[in-house]
Structures are given as structure tokens and as C-alpha cells.
N, C-alpha and C positions, 0 to 999 in steps of 0.2 A: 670343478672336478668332474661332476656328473657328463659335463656339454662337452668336452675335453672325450669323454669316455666312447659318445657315441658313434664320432668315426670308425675308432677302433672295434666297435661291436661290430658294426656294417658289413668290417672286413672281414672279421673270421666267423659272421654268420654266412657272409655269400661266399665263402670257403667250406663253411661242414653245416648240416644240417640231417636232422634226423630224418631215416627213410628206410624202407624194406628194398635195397640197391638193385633186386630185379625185377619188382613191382610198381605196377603204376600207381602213383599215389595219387590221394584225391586233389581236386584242383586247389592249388594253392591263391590263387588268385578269383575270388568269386566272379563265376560266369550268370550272368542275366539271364532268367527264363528267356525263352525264343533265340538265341544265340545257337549259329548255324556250329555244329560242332565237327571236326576233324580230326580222327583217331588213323596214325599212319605206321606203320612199323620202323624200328630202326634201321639206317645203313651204317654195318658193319664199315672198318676200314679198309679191308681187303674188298671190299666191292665198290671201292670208291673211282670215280674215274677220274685222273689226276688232268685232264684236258679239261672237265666238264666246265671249270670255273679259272679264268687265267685273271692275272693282277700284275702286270706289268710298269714298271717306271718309264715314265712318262716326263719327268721334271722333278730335279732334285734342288731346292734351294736351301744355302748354310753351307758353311765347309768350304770356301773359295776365295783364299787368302788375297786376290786380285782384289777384294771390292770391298776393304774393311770396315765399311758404311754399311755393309748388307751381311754381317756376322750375327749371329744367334750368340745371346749367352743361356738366356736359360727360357729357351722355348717352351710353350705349355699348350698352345692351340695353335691350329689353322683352319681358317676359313675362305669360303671361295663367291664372288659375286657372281650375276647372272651372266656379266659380261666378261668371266673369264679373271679379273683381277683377285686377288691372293695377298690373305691379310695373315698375320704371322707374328704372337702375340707373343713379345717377349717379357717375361715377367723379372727377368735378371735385370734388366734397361728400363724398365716400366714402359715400354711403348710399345706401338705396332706397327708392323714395319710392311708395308704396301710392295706387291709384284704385280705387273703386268700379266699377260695371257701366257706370252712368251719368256717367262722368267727375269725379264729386265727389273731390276730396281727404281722405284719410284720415290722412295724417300720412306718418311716416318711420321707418326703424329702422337704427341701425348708425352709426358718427363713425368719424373720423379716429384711428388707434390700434393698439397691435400687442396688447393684450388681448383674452377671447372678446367675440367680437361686434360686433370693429371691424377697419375694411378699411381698407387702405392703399395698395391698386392695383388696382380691378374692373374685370374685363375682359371675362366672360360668366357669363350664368345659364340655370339651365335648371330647370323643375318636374318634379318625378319625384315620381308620386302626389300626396300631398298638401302635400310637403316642396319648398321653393326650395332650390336649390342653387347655390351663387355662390363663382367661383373669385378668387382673391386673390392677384395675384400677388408682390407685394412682401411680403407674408408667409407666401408660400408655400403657401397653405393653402385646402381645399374647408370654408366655411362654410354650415352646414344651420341653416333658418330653417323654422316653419311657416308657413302662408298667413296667419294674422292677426299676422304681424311678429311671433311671440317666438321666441329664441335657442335653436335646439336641440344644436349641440354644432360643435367645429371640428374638420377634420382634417387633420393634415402632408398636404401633395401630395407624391408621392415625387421629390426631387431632380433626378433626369436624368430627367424626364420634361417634354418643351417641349409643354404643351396650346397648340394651334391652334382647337381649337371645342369646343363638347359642346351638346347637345342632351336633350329628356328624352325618353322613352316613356313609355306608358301607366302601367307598375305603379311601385315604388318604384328605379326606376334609368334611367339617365342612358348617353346613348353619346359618349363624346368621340374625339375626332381628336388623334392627339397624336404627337412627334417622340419615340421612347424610347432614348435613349443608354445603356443599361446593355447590358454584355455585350461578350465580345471580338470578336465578329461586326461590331461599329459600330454607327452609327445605324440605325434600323428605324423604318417610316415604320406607325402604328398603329393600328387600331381597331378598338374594344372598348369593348362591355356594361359598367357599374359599379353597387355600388351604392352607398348614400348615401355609406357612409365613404373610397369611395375604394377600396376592394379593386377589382378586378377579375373580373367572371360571366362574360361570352365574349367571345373575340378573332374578330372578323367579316372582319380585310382585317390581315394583315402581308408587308410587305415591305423588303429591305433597302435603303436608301439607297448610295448612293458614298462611297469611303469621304472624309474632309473633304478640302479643299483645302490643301494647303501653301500657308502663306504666309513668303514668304522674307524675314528681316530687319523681318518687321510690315508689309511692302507687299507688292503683287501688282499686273502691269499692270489695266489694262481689258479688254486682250482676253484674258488668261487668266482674268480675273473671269466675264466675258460667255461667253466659250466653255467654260469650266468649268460653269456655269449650264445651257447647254444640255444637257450631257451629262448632267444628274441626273435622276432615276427620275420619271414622270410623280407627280405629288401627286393622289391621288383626293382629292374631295368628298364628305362625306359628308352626308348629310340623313336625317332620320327623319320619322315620322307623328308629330304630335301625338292628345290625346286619345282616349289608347285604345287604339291602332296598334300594331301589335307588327312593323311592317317598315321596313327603312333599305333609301338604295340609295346605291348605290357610282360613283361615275364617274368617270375620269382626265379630263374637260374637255377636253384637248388631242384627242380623238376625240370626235364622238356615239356614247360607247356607257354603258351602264348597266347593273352587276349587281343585282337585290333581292335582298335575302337575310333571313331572319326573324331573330328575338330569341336564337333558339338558333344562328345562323349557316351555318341550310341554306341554300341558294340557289333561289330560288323562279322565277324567269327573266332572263335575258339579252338585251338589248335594242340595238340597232347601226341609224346610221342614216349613209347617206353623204353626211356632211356635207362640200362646199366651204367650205374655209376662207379665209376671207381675208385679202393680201397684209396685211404688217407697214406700218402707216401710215408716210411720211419724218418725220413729226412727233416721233412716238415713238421711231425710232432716233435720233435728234437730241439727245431730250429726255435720252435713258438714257445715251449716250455723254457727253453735259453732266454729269449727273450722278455719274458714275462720274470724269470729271475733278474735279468739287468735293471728291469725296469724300476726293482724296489717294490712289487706286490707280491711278493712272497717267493716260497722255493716248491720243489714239483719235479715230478719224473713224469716220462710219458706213461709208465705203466697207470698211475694216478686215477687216470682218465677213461672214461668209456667212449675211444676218438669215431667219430661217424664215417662213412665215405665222403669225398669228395662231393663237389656240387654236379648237375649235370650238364650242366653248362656254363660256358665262361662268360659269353656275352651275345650281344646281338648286335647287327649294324643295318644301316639303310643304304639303298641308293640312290639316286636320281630320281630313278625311276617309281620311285615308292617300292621296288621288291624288297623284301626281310632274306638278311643273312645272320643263319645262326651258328652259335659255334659249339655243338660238343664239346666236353670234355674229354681229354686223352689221357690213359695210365701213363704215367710217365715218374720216376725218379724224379728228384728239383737238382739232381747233379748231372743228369742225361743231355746231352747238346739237344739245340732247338730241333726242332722238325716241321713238317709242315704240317698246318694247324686242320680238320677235316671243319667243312662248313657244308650247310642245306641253304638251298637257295628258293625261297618263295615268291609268288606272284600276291600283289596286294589282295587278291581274291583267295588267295591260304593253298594254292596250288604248289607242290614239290614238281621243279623246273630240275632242280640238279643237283649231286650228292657231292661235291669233291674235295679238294685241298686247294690251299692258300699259303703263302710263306710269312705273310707281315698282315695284319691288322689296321682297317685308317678310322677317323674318326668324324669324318665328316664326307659331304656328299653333294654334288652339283655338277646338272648333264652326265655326260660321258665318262666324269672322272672321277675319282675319289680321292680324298685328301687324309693326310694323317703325318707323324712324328716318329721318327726311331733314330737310330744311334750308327754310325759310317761305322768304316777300317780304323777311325781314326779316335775311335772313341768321342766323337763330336755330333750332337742331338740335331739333323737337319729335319728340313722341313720337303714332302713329297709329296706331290702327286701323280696318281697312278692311271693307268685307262684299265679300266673293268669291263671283261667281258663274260657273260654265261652262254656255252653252247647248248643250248635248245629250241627248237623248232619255234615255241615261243614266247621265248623271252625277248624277243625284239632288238637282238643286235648280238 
């Protein structure tokens, strides 16, 4: 019930978090003495320039009744090799379903099955050198594949270890995000350099978690659910460069701040911007208190609660190039139609290249393009990639 509980923490800690909403708070994320620091002002959204940053489609794969061999059921990643091919990791089918440069289908590799080579719960992938690596969670296991789909070998994931993300870097390893329950200390919130098997090269960001919640008799109200939640440790983000990049950066979301820190886990600069957060929508305390009643841990009204603002940021992404895109947070209703999302765009040396908007979000990164997941006309989850470009002098393209 406790391990059960902790995604759910993750979530509505990187959703509210205590803070004085037009104050800079102090770093959430410890910065190393000597760590080159960056204090920048916010850009408003009325001073965004909606050119600065374009995110065009480029290739849209899924949704194309002609080739029923190359159907998505229930997509969960996309990853892209050096040489352009586009792996597309269906977790509905258990397998991965291989494109070309130019969107042709190539076929599939991997079925339904607890033998080598077959998945039973995928959940994310990442390229590290020239090797896919694709974690499994119903069999527990980091499956390593080459780029033309043959089976290079599988490895136990170590037990009390809850992966939350991974990512690849340029040489042959991979960085994940991950919740590591061993040890008498508790939970410890993780991240750390790997390489293909699964060992561990460097630890980049450890911190300890609270210790779990008691839950008395198998229930627990709402409001000790909810205010339990608040008090747990900021969850950093993590993101890396694709392609080559030897830098990740680090951010607890619930502040604008940012550590980079290189492959070996020096820290290269720190980065802090005084972000206003904004108030917690009534939609959302509504939606969560409802929630939390269906669930069977008790009943609860928004008044209940002392709800914090909003976090200050949603997320972070990379690109090709190693530059950092970060996403503000926008006041917005959760009944308001989408909008386009405002993004800052960094040079791996913590330089602000460009303030602007974006309309979709992708999640992975290689050359010229970015890759990611959303949802057509037609209500069907394709897979896309985009050409990204920032207009500034120099950002290099």
C-alpha cells in the first residue's frame, strides 16, 4: 500500500507545493559551492514573441487505416536513432514498431511473453549509443535491443527500485529517474548515469524522501492523504541532451530553478528565475477532493485544506543540441481550451536565446527534430515528429 502510494505523492507534490508565490525561494535543489550562478528575470506573457520558437510537424506516424501492420494501440514512447529511424513503443501490442527516416514501416520486434525478448508492460525507452533500451515493468526487466530490432540480451531491474523516467546520452548509457527503496535510511528520491545492464556509473541528484505514510487499518482520511502529500520532498525533473550531449539538468518544478550538471556529475551552472506562481484553479481542488472520496480514503471539502499555488513549472525538455527548454506555468482554469504553452529557451552554457510559445510538447530528441506523442481529430494517440527551430542570432539554426 505504502509503494502503491508513492506515485500518487509525486503527483500532487509536483502540482502544489509550499511557497511565498512572488518570492524567490531558496534553492530547492542543493547547489555546490563554486557553482557558476544565474539570476534572470521573468518573461511575462505579453512580451513573449510567438516567432521566437517554432515547432512544426514534420512526420506524423499512427492513424493511417492503409497500413494496418503500422497501427498504434496504445503508444507510450518514441525514440529516434542517429540515422534517422523511429522506434515506437507500443505497450497495447507489447512490441516496438520500427520507421524509417522517411516514415515507411519496417516491421516490429518483441510479443507478448515473459521469455528473452518479449515484454509484458513497456513503459519507456531510451537509446544509448547505438543500443535501445526498453524498460519492462511487469517483468521487471531492462531489455537491450540493437537499432535494426535484434535481441541483444535482458536484465533483472533491481527490485526496490520504482523507475519514473530514463533517458539516453550520447555514449553507451542511459540516465534514469528513479524512487530507490533499499536501505534503512528509506526511500531516496534518485538519479543516476547507467549502463546498458543496468549497473549504475554516477549518481547526479540523491535525496531522501519522508519517511511513508502510515496508513491505519488500510485507510487514511483525505486530508491526511492531501496534507501528507504536501509535506513530501520537492521531486526534481530530470532531462538530458540527446545526441551526443554529455549534460542533464536538474529542476524541483515547484520553483524556476535549474542545476546542469555533466556526465561525471560536476555541476556546470545554476540557474533561478522569479517565477510567480499561480493560484491553484477551484476546478482542480474540487476535482482532487472528488477523487480522493471515490478512492475510499476518506471524505473532504476543498475548504478542508490550506491548497498552495500551483508549481512553477511544468516541465523541461531537451534538444539535439543540448539547449534546455523550460516550461512555465500558465494561470489557466483545467476547463479553459488549450493554448499555447510559453517556453524559455537555454544554451547549454545557461544563456536565455528566446522567450516564446509552443502548441504541443515532445519528449525526446535527435538532430534537427524532436519527437513525442498526442492525440489527432480522431481521438487516436499518433506518434510525431517535429523540426524545431529558435530564432536567435545564436542558437545555430
Amino acid at each position: 500500500m505504502q509503494r502503491a502510494l508513492l506515485p500518487l505523492l509525486a503527483l500532487i507534490a509536483a502540482t502544489f507545493a509550499c511557497a511565498e508565490p512572488l518570492e524567490l525561494a531558496d534553492w530547492r535543489i542543493e547547489v555546490p559551492p563554486g557553482t557558476r550562478i544565474i539570476e534572470l528575470p521573468s518573461v511575462p506573457l505579453e512580451e513573449r514573441d510567438a516567432d521566437a520558437v517554432r515547432l512544426v510537424d514534420d512526420l506524423v506516424l499512427g492513424g493511417d487505416d492503409t497500413d494496418v501492420q503500422a497501427l498504434f494501440y496504445r503508444p507510450v514512447d518514441i525514440v529516434a536513432a542517429a540515422n534517422g529511424r523511429m522506434f515506437v513503443a507500443d505497450s497495447g501490442d507489447r512490441r516496438v514498431l520500427m520507421f524509417a527516416a522517411d516514415g515507411t514501416y519496417l516491421g516490429s520486434f518483441g510479443r507478448e511473453g515473459q521469455g528473452p525478448g518479449e515484454f509484458s508492460s513497456i513503459v519507456s525507452m531510451a537509446i544509448a549509443g547505438d543500443r535501445i533500451v526498453i524498460k519492462d515493468n511487469r517483468n521487471n526487466r531492462l531489455s537491450v535491443w540493437t537499432v535494426d530490432g535484434e535481441h541483444v540480451a535482458d536484465h533483472p531491474s533491481r527490485s526496490f527500485r520504482v523507475l519514473l523516467r530514463m533517458e539516453g546520452m550520447g555514449d553507451d548509457a542511459f540516465v534514469a529517474w528513479f524512487i530507490d527503496e533499499a536501505g534503512d535510511g528509506g526511500p531516496r528520491l534518485v538519479v543516476a548515469r547507467h549502463a546498458l545492464d543496468g549497473s549504475e556509473l554516477t549518481r547526479l541528484f540523491d535525496e531522501p524522501l519522508p519517511p511513508p505514510m502510515v496508513i491505519r487499518d488500510g485507510q487514511s482520511t483525505t486530508r491526511e492523504l492531501v496534507q501528507r502529500s504536501i509535506e513530501v520532498l520537492d521531486y526534481p525533473e530530470v532531462h538530458t541532451a540527446a545526441g551526443g550531449a554529455d549534460i542533464a539538468y536538474l529542476s524541483p518544478i515547484h520553483e524556476y530553478q535549474v542545476l546542469a550538471v555533466s556526465a561525471d556529475g560536476s555541476p556546470r551552472w545554476a540557474l533561478r528565475v522569479a517565477w510567480p506562481r499561480p493560484p491553484l484553479a477551484e476546478s482542480t481542488k474540487a476535482a482532487l477532493v472528488e477523487q480522493r472520496s471515490r478512492s475510499g480514503t476518506g471524505t473532504a471539502t476543498v475548504g478542508d485544506f490550506d491548497w498552495p499555488p500551483a508549481s512553477a513549472l511544468q516541465l523541461l525538455r531537451t534538444d539535439g543540441a543540448g539547449r534546455l527548454y523550460v516550461f512555465p506555468t500558465m494561470p489557466r482554469e483545467d476547463d479553459e481550451p488549450p493554448a499555447p504553452r510559453m517556453v524559455d529557451v537555454y544554451s547549454p552554457t545557461g544563456e536565455l536565446l528566446a522567450a516564446g510559445l509552443v502548441d504541443h510538447i515532445w519528449t525526446h530528441a535527435r538532430g534537427d527534430y524532436v519527437y513525442g506523442l498526442r492525440t489527432n481529430e480522431r481521438d487516436e494517440r499518433v506518434a510525431v515528429r517535429y523540426r524545431l527551430t529558435v530564432n536567435h542570432p545564436e542558437a545555430g539554426r
